[in-house]
PLY file of the C-alpha trace (Angstrom):
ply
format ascii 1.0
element vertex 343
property float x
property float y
property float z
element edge 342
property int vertex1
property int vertex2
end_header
-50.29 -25.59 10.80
-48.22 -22.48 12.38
-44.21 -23.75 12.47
-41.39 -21.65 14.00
-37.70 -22.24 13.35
-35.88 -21.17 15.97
-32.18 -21.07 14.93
-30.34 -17.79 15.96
-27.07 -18.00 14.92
-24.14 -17.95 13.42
-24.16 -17.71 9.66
-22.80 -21.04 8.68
-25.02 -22.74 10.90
-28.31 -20.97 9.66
-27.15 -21.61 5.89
-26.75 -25.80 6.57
-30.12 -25.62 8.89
-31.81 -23.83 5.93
-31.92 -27.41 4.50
-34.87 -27.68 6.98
-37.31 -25.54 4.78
-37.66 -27.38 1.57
-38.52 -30.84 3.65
-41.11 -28.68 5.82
-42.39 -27.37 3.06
-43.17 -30.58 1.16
-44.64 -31.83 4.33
-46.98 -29.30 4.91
-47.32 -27.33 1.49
-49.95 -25.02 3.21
-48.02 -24.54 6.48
-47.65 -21.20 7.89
-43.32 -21.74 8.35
-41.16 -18.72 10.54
-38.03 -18.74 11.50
-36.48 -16.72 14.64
-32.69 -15.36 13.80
-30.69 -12.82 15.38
-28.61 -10.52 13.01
-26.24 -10.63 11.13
-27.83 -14.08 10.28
-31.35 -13.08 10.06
-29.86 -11.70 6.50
-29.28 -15.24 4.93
-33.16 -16.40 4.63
-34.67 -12.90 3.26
-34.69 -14.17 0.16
-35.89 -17.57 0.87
-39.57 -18.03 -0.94
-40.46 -20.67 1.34
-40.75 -19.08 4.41
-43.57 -16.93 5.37
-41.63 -14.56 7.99
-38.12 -14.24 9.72
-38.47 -12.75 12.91
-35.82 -10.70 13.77
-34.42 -11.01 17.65
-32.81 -7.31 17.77
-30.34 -9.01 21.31
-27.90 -5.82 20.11
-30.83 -3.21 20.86
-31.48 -4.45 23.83
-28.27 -4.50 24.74
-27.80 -1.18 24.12
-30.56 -0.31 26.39
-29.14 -2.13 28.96
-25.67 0.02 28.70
-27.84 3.02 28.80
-29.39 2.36 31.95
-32.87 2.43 29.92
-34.59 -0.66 31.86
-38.28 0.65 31.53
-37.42 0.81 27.47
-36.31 -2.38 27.80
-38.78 -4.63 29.52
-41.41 -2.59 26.96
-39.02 -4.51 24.14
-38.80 -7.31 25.64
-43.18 -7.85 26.83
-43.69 -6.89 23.27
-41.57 -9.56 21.38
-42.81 -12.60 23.58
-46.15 -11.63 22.54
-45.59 -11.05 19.42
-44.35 -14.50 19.26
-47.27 -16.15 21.60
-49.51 -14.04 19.36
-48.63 -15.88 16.00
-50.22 -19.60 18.15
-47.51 -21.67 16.67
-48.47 -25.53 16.63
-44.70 -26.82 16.30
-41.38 -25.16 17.30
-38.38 -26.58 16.42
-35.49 -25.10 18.11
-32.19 -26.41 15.69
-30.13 -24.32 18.26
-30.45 -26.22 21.72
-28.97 -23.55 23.67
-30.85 -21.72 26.74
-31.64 -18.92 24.67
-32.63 -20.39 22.07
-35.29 -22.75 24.27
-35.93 -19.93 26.06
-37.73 -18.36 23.17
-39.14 -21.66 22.33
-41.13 -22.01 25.26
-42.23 -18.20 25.44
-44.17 -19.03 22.49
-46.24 -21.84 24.23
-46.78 -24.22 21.41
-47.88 -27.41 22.57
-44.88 -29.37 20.25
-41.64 -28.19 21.41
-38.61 -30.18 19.66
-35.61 -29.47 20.47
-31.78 -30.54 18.77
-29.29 -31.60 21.60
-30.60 -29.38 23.33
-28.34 -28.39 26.48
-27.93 -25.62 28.97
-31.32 -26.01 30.98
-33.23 -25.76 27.68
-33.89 -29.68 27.47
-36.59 -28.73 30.04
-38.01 -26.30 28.17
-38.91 -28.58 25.01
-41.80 -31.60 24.89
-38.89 -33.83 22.50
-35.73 -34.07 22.66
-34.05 -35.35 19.27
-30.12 -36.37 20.29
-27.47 -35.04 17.72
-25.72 -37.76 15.34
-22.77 -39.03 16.24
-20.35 -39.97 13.27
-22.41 -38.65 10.63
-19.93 -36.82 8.23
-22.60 -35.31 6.01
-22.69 -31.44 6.10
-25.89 -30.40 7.56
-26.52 -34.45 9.71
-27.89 -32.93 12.28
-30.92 -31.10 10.91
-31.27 -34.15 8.65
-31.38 -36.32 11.91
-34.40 -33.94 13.33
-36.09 -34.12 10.22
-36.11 -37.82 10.02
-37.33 -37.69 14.10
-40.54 -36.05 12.86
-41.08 -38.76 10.71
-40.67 -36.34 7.67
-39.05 -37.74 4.18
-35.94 -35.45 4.04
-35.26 -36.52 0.05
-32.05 -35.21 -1.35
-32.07 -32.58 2.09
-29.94 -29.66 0.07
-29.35 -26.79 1.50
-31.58 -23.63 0.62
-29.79 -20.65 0.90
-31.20 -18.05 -1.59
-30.40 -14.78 -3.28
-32.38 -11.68 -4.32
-33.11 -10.10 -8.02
-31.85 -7.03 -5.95
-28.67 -8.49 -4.56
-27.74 -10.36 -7.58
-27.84 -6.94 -9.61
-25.41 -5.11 -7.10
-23.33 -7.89 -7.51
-23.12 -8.16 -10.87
-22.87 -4.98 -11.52
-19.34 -4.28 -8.26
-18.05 -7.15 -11.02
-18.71 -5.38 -14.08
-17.25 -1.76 -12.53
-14.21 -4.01 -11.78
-13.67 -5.25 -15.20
-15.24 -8.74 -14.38
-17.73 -9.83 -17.27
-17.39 -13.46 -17.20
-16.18 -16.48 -15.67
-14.35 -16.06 -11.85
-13.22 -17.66 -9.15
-13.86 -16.54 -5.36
-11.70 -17.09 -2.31
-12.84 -17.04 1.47
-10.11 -16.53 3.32
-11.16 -15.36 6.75
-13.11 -16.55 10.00
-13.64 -16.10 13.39
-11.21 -17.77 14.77
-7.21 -17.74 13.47
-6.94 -21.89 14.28
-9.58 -22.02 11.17
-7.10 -19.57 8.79
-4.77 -21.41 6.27
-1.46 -19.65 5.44
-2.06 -16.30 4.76
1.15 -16.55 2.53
-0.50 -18.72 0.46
-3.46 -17.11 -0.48
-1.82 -14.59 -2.87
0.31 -17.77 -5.22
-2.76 -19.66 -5.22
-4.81 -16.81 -6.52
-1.68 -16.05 -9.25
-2.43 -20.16 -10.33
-5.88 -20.26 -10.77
-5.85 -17.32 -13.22
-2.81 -18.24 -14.98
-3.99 -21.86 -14.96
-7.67 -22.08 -14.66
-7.83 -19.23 -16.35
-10.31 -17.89 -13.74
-9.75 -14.39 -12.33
-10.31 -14.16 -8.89
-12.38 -12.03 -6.07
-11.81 -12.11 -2.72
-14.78 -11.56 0.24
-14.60 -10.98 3.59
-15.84 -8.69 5.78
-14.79 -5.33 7.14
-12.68 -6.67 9.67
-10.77 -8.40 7.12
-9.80 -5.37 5.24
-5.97 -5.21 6.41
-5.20 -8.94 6.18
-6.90 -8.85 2.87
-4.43 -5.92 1.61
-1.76 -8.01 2.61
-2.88 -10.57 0.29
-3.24 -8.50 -2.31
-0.06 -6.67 -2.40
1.78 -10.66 -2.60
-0.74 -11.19 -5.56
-0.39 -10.30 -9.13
-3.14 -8.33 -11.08
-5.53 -11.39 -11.61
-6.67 -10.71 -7.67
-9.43 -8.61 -7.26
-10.05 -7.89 -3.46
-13.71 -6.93 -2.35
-13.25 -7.46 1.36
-15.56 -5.39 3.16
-16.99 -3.58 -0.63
-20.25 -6.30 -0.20
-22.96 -6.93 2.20
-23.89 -10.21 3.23
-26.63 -10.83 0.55
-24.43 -9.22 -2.14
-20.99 -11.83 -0.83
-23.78 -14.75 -1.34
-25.09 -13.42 -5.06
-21.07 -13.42 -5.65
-21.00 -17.17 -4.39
-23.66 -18.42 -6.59
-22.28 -16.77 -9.88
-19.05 -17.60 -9.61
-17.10 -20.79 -11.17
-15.08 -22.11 -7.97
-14.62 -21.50 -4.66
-12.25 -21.31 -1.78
-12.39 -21.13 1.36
-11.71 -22.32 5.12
-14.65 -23.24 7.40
-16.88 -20.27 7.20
-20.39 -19.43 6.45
-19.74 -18.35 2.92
-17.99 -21.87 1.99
-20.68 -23.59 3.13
-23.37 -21.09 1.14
-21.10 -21.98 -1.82
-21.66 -25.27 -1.64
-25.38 -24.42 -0.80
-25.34 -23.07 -4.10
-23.85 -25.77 -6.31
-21.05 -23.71 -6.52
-17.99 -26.07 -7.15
-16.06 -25.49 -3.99
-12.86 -26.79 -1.68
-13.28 -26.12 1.82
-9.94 -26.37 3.92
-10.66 -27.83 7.54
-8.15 -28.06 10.54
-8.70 -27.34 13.83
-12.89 -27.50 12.97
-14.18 -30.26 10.94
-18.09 -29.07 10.57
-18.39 -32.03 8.06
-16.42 -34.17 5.64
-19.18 -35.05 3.21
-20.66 -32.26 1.64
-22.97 -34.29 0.14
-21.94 -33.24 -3.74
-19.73 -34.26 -6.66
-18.77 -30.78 -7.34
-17.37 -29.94 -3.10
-14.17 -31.31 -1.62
-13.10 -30.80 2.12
-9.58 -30.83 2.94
-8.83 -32.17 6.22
-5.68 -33.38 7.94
-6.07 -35.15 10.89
-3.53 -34.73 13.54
-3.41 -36.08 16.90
-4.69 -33.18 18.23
-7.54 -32.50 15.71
-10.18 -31.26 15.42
-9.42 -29.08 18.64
-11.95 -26.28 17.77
-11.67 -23.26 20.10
-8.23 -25.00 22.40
-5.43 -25.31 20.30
-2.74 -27.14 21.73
-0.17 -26.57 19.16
0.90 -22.52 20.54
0.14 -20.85 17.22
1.65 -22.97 14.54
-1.51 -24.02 13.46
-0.23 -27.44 11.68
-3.36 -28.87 10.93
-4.29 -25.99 8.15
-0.05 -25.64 7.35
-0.03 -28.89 5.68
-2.09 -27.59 2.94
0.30 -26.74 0.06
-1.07 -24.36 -2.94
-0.45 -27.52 -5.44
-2.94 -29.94 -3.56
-5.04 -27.01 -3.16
-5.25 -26.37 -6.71
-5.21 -30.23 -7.61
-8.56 -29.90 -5.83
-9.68 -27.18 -7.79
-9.45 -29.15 -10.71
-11.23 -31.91 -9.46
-14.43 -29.67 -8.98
-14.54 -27.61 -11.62
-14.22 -31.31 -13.67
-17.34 -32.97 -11.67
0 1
1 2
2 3
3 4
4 5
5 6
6 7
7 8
8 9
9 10
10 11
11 12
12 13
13 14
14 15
15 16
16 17
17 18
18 19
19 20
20 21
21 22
22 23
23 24
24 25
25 26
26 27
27 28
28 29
29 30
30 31
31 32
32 33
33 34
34 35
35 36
36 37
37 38
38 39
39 40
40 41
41 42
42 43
43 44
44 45
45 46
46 47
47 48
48 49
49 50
50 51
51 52
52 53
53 54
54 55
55 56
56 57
57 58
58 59
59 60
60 61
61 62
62 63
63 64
64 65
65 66
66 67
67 68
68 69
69 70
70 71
71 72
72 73
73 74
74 75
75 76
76 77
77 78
78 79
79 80
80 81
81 82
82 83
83 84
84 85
85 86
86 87
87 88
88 89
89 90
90 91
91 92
92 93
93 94
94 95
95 96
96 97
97 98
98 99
99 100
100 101
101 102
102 103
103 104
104 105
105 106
106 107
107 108
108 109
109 110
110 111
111 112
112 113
113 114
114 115
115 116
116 117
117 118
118 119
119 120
120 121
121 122
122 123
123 124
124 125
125 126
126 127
127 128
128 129
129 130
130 131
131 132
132 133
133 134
134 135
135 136
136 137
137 138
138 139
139 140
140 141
141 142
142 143
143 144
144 145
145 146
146 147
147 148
148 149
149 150
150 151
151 152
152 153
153 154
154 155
155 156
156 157
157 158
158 159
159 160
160 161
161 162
162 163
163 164
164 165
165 166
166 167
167 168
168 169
169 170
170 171
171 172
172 173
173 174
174 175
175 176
176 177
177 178
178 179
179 180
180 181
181 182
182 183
183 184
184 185
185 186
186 187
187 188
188 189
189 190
190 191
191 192
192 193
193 194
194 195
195 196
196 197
197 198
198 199
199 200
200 201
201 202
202 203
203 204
204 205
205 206
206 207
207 208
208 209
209 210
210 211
211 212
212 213
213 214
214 215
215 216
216 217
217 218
218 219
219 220
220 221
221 222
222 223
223 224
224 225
225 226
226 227
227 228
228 229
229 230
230 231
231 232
232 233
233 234
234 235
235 236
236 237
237 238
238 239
239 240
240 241
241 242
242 243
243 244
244 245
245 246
246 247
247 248
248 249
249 250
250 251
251 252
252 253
253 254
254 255
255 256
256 257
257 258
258 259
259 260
260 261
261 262
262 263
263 264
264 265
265 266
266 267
267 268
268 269
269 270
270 271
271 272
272 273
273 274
274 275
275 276
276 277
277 278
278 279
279 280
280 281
281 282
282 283
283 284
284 285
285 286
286 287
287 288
288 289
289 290
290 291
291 292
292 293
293 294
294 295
295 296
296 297
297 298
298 299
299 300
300 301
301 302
302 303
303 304
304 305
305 306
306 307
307 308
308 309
309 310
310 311
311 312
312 313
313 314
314 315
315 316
316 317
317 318
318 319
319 320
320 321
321 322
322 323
323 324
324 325
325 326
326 327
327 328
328 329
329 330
330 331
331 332
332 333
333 334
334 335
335 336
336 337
337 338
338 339
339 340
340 341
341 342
């Protein structure tokens, strides 16, 4: 049995489909199992033992030939990947994305099972099934447990399986030991794509102050390089119990930081949900987004106040005030803390 994964993108979304693997796995133990990503997302299953291969779609190179004008380049790229892909005779695609280019790739591969999730865009011809996306479900990670059950596999427990390297876990442990961090700590996620997903940046610096003077947790902040000036804001409100590593940490590296640490924080965001991929006991603020409300664990809590207008996703209606994540006050955010640190 030769299985492809086809999910591309973005990081949150390829951390809850990675729940996918461990069912595949127990259903065919001696499956060859792929799975097609696009950087920077690709980075989130290297370390998964389950999977035989992730196939990297380099879209960015070829864009950049494109730019340059370098079409012959290009179409050599582009012959070569398809049959690479047609090459590896997959029996069963499963394309979690349902987008065009994600069926697109699907059917370059010419398997004779093509299922695809929702899928949308043109791409619904592409597929042989069709599996329709829950409606209601509040679980994180429904959907891929609603294609799972379609195949007519047992999904069990269906946990997330995002993993970390011996490598990555080292780096991290020792950025945390060159800052003075030996033990215990807490980790905040303050930053997304979007600034309708952001909580009060205000807030982020007092709430950091109260889980080390009250938790007793120092705490590390992550984000990525374009989050290195909002995170210096942050840090100059804070007191010395803040330690800011926004931008310090590769991807791999932010997720070995996730699954050591005590608690996290964080708005809706890839790393929040890896936390919570890694049992990590976490609080997840949700507003304008509202990915799930079940995450499926004791130790997780999600946030969420519903306003008329919510969720409204990418067409906020409320000209920048953001209400929805504003109603979050440091105390029930901390309240919540507790909770999951006590579970």
């Amino acid at each position: 049995m030769q299985i492809l994964i086809i999910r591309l993108s973005a990081i949150g979304d390829v951390v809850m489909a990675s729940a996918v693997i461990p069912a595949l796995r127990r259903a065919y133990p001696e499956a060859r199992i792929d799975w097609l990503a696009e950087p920077p997302a690709d980075a989130v299953l290297r370390a998964q033992p389950e999977l035989n291969e992730i196939i990297t779609w380099p879209k960015g190179d070829w864009k950049r030939l494109l730019r340059q004008g370098r079409l012959r380049a290009l179409t050599r790229e582009v012959i070569g990947f398809a049959r690479r892909l047609r090459g590896n005779r997959y029996d069963l695609v499963l394309d979690l994305q349902g987008l065009a280019k994600s069926g697109l790739w699907a059917r370059v591969t010419r398997a004779p099972r093509r299922v695809g999730l929702g899928s949308r865009e043109g791409s619904q011809y592409l597929m042989t099934e069709v599996v329709t996306r829950p409606r209601g479900d509040e679980r994180i990670a429904s959907e891929y447990l609603r294609l799972v059950e379609a195949l007519g596999i047992d999904p069990g427990a269906f946990p997330m399986a995002p993993a970390v390297s011996d490598g990555d876990r080292a780096n991290a442990e020792a950025l945390l030991a060159a800052k003075g961090l030996t033990g215990n700590f807490a980790v905040v996620a303050p930053f997304t794509t979007r600034p309708q997903k952001h909580w009060v940046e205000g807030r982020w610096a007092p709430l950091a102050d109260r889980i080390q003077q009250e938790l007793g947790l120092p705490v590390v902040m992550v984000g990525g390089p374009g989050d290195q000036e909002a995170a210096r804001r942050i840090e100059s409100q804070a007191g010395e119990g803040l330690v800011d590593l926004t931008g310090q940490t590769g991807l791999t590296e932010t997720f070995a930081l996730l699954d050591e640490a005590s608690l996290c924080l964080g708005v809706d965001t890839g790393l929040t949900h890896a936390a919570i991929g890694f049992g990590t006991p976490t609080v997840a603020l949700f507003g304008s987004t509202r990915p799930y409300l079940d995450p499926a664990t004791e130790n997780a809590h999600v946030l969420y106040s519903a306003l008329p207008c919510s969720p409204c996703r990418r067409r906020p209606t409320c000209g920048g005030t953001f209400d929805c994540m504003a109603a979050f006050e440091v105390d029930q955010v901390l309240d919540a803390a507790r909770e999951v640190i006590r579970s």
